[in-house]
N, C-alpha and C positions, 0 to 999 in steps of 0.2 A: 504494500500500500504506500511506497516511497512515489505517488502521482502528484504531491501539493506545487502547486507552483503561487511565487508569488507575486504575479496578476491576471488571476481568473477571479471567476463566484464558482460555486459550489454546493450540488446537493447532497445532502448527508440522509441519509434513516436510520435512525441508532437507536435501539431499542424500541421497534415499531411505528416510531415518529419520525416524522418529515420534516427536517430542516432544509431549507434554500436560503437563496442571495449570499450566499457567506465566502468569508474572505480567509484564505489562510493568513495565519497570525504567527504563532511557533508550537513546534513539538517537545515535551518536557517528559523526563524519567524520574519519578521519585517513587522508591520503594520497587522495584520491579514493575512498575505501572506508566506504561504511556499515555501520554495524557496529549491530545491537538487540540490547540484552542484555536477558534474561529471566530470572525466578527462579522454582524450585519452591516456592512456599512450604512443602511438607510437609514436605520433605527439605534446602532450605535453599542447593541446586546453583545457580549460575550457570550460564549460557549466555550466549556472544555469536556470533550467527551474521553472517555475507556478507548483508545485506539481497540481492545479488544472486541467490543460491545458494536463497532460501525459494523452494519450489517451490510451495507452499501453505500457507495458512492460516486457521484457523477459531476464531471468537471463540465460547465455549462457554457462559461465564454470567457472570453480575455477582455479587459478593457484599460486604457489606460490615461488617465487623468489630463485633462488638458487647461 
């Protein structure tokens, strides 16, 4: 699952739920547990899921600020 780039959005479903629009952020290890956090950019939310627990993911588009 090494796909994050950093300037796409991102849909996640992890743990039966749908997460979109998200932005890779950074991947973290503590305790034997990866952790990816992602951010909406619209709305401004973090997320950090269970790298384990992403049951899917789809890389949606690139975009780059202008």
């Amino acid at each position: 699952m090494n796909t994050f780039r950093d300037n796409g959005l991102y849909e996640i479903i992890y743990e039966k739920r749908n997460f979109t629009f998200l932005q890779f952020v950074r991947m973290d290890t503590i305790c034997d547990i990866c952790y990816v956090t992602l951010k909406n950019p619209v709305t401004g939310e973090m997320f950090s899921f269970d790298k384990s627990k992403i049951n899917d993911i789809h890389f949606r588009q690139e975009f780059t600020f202008v």
